[in-house]
N, C-alpha and C positions, 0 to 999 in steps of 0.2 A: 768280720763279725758284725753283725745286725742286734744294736741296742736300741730299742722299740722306746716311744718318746711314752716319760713319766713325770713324774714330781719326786724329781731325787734328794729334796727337802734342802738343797743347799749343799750334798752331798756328792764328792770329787764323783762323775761318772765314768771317768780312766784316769785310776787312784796310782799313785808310784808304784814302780816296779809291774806293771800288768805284763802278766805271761804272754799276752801277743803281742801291746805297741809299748815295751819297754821303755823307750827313749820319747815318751809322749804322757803328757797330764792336762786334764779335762776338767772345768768343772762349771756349772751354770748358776749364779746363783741368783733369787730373787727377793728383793727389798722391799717396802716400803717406805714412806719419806719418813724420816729424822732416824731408820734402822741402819743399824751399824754388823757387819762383816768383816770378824778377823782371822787372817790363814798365815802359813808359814809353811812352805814345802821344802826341808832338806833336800838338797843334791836335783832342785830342779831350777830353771829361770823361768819366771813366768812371763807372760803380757796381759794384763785387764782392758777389755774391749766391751764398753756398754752396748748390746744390741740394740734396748730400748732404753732411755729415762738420762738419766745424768747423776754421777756422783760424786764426793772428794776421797780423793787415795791420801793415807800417809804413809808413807815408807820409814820406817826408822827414823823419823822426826822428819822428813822430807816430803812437803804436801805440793798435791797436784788436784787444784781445785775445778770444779765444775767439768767434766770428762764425760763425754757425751750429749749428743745433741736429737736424738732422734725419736720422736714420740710414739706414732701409731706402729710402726716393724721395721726392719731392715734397710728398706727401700725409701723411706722417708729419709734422708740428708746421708750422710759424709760421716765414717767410722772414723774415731780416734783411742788412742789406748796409750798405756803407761805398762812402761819396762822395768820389770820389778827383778831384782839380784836374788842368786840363788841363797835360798833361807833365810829371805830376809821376813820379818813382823811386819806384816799390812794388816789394814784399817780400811775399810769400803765404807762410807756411810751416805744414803739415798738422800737426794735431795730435792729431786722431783718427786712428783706424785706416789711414782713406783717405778722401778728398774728392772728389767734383765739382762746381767750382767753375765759376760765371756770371760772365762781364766784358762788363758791356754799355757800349757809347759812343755818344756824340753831338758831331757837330761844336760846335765854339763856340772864342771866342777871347780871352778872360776865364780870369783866374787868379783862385778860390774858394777857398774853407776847407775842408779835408777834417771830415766831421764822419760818425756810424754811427746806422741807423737799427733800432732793438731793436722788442721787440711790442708795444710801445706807443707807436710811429711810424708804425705801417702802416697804413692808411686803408682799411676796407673798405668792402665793397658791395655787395650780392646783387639779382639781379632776372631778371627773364621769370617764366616758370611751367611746369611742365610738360605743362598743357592745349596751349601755342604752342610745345611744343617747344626752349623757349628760356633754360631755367633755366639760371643761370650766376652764377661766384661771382668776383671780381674781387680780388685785394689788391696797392694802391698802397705798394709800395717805395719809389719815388722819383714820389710824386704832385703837388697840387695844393696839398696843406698845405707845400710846401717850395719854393715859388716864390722867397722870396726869399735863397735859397740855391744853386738849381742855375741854370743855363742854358739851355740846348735841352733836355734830356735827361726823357724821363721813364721809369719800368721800373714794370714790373707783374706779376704773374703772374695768369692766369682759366682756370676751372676751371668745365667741366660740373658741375653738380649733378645727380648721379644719373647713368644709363648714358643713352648716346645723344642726340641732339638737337643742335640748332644753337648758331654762336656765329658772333659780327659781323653777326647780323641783325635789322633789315633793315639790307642791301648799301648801302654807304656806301663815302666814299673823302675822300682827302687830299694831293692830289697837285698842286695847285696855290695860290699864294699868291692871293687874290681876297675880302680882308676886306671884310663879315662877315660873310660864305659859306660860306670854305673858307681853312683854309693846307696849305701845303707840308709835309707831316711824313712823311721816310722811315721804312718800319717794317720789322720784322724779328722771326719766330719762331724759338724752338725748340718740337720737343712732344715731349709724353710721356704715355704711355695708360696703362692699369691695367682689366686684366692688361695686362705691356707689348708682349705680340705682337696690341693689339686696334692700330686704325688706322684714318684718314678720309681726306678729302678737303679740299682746300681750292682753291675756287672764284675766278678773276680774271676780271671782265669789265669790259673796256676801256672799252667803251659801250654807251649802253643800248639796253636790246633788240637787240644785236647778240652773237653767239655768242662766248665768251670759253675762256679757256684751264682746266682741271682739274687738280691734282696729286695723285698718293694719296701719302698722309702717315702715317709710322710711327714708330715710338718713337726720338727722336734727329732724326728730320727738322726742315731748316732753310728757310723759307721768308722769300724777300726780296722785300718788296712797293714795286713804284717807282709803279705808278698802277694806277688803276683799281677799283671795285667790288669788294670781297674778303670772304664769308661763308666759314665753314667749318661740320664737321659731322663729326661723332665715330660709327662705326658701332653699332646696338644693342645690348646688354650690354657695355658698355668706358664705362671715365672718359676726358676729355681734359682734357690742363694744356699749358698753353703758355706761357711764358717770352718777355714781350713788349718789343722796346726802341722807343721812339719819337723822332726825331730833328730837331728843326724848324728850318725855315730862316731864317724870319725872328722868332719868337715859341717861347715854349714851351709856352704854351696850344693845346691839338688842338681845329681846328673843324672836324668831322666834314661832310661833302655828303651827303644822303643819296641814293639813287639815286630820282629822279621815279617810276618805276615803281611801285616798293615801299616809298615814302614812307609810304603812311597807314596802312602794319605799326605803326607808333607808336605810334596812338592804340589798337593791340590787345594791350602788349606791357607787365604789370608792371611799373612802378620804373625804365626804360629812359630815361625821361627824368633822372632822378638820375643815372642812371650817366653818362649824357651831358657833364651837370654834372660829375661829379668828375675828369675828362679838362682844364677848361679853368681 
């Protein structure tokens, strides 16, 4: 599903319990300096990841000052984010100019430690090539190095390198529990291009070799994945970044399916198998 970018006033855009990425929560919000932001999600864990501006988190008397670093979008410095416990009272409040601020969730039902992840938590990763049209740059927020800390939940942000070319390929999918094949993990985008009126596509097909569904995708769009085969692709001359949450049912390791078809793209595709790895 294709949620078309608006002014959701601060308002969760994949609120709990959503009839297609149930095990996923969304929500964007946007401050000014000295404004204050407070939520509380039963039965989900979150992470706060400022896109732009910088702000202080309190968790149930637990403060994590100055969180974020990135002024003009995305692509300006190094994401950091705070790991907030399921139902716990947060406190956001701007302390730059202005923020826009990421709250990504994942179902779970375990109460955790809130603890903040700086640039030297982030777990990176780069791989394809530009020959395969598949170069792409990954950084793990809430990855693989912090399993024994979070729950379901894992957050990312990936990034074309260079203008143009694919990402999520080859078509792969996650939408059934069926270990050590495949699990259950609801996902959810946001994007954002550079220049931000550049814009793609992002591809669903339910089954193989059978004709699937298309979205064009532009600066702000929200894309909720419940099944199926999902590549995407950023048009030529434009960057794409996307703000990714992953939410699993039973496990918080992501076992990727890849699609039979376009399976043996693998054995053509730089470092893809690493990347694969730092997912589980």
């Amino acid at each position: 599903m294709h949620i078309a970018p608006h002014d959701n006033q601060n308002k969760p855009i994949v609120d709990v319990d959503n009839p297609l990425v149930p095990l996923n929560y969304f929500n964007i919000v946007k401050l000014r300096k000295g404004d204050a932001f407070e939520y509380c999600v039963p039965g989900y864990e979150t992470c706060i990841v400022p896109a732009t501006g910088t702000v202080d988190v309190e968790i149930e008397g637990v403060r994590f000052e100055a969180l974020g670093n990135r002024t003009v979008d995305v692509w300006d410095g190094e994401p950091e984010g705070v790991y907030v416990p399921v139902g716990a009272k947060v406190t956001i409040v701007c302390t730059s100019d202005e923020t826009e601020t990421f709250i990504a969730g994942a179902k779970y039902d375990k109460v955790l430690e809130p603890f903040d992840v700086r640039g030297d938590g982030i777990d990176r990763v780069q791989y394809g090539s530009d020959d395969t049209k598949t170069h792409r740059k990954i950084k793990h927020i809430l990855g693989a190095n912090h399993h024994d800390k979070v729950g379901r939940l894992l957050v990312s942000e990936l990034f074309t390198v260079g203008q143009g070319g694919w990402s999520g390929f080859p078509s792969h999918k996650h939408d059934t529990d069926r270990l050590p094949v495949e699990t259950r993990h609801d996902e959810t985008y946001n994007f954002r291009f550079k220049p931000n009126y550049g814009s793609g596509v992002q591809m669903l097909q339910r089954e193989d070799n059978k004709p699937g569904d298309a979205y064009h995708i532009m600066d702000g769009s929200t894309i909720c994945l419940d099944k199926g085969y999902h590549p995407c692709a950023v048009l030529p001359g434009y960057e794409m970044y996307y703000f990714t949450i992953l939410g699993g049912l039973s496990q918080r390791s992501l076992v990727q399916y890849f699609q039979p078809t376009h399976a043996a793209q693998l054995e053509t595709i730089p470092g893809i198998k690493d990347m694969i790895a730092k997912f589980k």
